[in-house]
C-alpha positions as CSV (number, residue, x, y, z in Angstrom):
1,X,-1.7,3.6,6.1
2,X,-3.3,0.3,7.7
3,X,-5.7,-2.0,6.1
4,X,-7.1,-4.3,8.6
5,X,-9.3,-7.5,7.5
6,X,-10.6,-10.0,9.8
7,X,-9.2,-13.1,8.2
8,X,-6.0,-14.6,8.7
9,X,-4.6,-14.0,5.1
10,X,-3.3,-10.5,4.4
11,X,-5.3,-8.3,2.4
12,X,-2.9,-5.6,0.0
13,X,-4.3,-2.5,-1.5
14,X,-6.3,-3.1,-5.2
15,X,-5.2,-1.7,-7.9
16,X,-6.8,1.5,-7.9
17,X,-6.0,1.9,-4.6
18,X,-2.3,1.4,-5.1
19,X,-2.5,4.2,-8.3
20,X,-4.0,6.8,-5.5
21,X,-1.6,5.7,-2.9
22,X,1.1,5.8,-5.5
23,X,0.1,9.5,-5.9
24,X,-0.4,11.2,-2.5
25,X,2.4,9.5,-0.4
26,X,6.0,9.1,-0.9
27,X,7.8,6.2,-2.3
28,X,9.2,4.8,1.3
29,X,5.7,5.4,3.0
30,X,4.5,2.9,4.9
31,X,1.2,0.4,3.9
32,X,0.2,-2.1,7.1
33,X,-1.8,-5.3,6.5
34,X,-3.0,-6.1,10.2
35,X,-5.3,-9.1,10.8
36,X,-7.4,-9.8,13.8
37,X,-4.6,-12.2,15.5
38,X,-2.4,-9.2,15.2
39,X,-0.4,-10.3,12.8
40,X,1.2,-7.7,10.4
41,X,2.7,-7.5,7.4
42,X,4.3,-4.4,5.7
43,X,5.0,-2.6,2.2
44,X,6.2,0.4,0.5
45,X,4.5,2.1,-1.6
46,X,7.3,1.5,-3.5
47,X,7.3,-2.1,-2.8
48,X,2.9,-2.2,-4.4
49,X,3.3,0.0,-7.1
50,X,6.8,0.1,-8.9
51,X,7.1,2.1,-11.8
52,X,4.0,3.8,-10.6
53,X,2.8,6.6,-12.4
54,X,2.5,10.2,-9.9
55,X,2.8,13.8,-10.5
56,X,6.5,13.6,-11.0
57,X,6.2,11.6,-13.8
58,X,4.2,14.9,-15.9
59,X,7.5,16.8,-15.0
């Protein structure tokens, strides 16, 4: 997944975004911040959302 902004800080995911992330990719998915200098920062899913709460968690 990529968020790209067109400022110089990095933006990360909110946190509802992180929750839906947190539920339809895997833990060691990749989440790009990407400016418009190309600069780029990157996160887990793991890494946003520890602890998060997905479908495995109801098993």
């Amino acid at each position: 997944m990529i968020i790209y902004t067109k400022q110089e800080a990095f933006t990360a995911p909110c946190g509802a975004c992180r929750q839906v992330i947190a539920e339809f990719l895997q833990p060691d998915a990749l989440v790009t911040s990407v400016n418009h200098l190309g600069a780029r920062i990157d996160w887990t899913v793991q890494q946003l959302l520890p602890d998060a709460f997905t479908p495995e968690s109801l098993e």
